[in-house]
Steps between C-alpha positions, in 0.01 A plus 500: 500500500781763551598435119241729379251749604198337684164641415379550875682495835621146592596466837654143580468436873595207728297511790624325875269300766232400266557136707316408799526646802459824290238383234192746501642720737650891461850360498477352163730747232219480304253581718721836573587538167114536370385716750807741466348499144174540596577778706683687270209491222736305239330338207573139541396339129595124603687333756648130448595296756767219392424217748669138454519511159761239420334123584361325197417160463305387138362146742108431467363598882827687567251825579274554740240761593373683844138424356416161334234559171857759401634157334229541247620834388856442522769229413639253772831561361744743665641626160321862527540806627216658700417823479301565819235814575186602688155563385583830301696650238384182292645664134813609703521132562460385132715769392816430715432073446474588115846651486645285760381160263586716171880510594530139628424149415396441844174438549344806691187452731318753686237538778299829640329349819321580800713628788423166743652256226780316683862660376353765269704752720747297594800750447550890477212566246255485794640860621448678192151427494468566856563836392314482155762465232486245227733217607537107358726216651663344228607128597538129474230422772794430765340262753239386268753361273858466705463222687817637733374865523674664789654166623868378542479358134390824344839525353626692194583157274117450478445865326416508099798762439321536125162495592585757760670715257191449187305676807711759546495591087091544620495668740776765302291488236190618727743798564547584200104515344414868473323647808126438529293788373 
């Protein structure tokens, strides 16, 4: 991105203490970090939230789902990338998935869904629309599809470097579309 001139300001940000004990509490970056925002009246078009995005697995029943009819919309293959959002900015939600699945050959899946789905704000996203912005998680459905999610064998050898990096090309592509009008 610092090649060339962006259309929009990008701001790349790595937030701290989004893990339990800190989860949903005013100690998450993110949760300071959006209503610093907030506060100042900035214009917040999008916000992404990379969350485990490296664990792939192309095995029939390899993915699971918080809610059980979900394995008639989606495959049970952990060889997508989920792009993960609440109830609004539905177009906002085809638009970013659109560009995200017309720079890769991954497959791209997306979900806008009701606020007491289990792990639809599973990571920083939940903070921006605590404060009204426009956020998405992008991910590979972490516990629903790593069976060693946040245990001693969530090691580094069992990360898709190439899968991990087709996202990336995505979600750079997503910052690269011209601003909404």
């Amino acid at each position: 991105m610092g090649r060339s001139p962006q259309s929009r300001p990008l701001e790349l940000v790595a937030y701290t203490l989004e893990e339990p004990p800190y989860f949903r509490t005013e100690q998450m970056g993110s949760f300071r970090h959006a209503r610093e925002l907030k506060e100042a009246g900035k214009h917040v078009e999008f916000m992404l939230a990379l969350e485990m995005i490296g664990y792939f697995s192309d095995k029939p029943g390899s993915q699971t789902f918080p809610v059980s009819g979900m394995s008639y919309l989606y495959t049970d293959r952990g060889d997508f990338i989920g792009l993960v959002a609440n109830l609004t900015n539905f177009g906002l939600t085809r638009r970013i998935k659109s560009a995200m699945a017309g720079a890769t050959t991954l497959p791209v899946r997306s979900i806008n869904g009701p606020a007491n789905l289990p792990g639809i704000d599973f990571s920083d996203h939940l903070n921006y629309w605590r404060e009204g912005f426009p956020a998405f998680m992008v991910t590979d459905t972490a516990l629903m599809r790593n069976p060693n999610y946040h245990l001693p064998g969530d090691t580094f050898d069992k990360l898709d470097y190439t899968r991990m990096a087709i996202v990336v090309q995505g979600v750079y592509a997503v910052t690269q579309q011209a601003p909404a009008p």
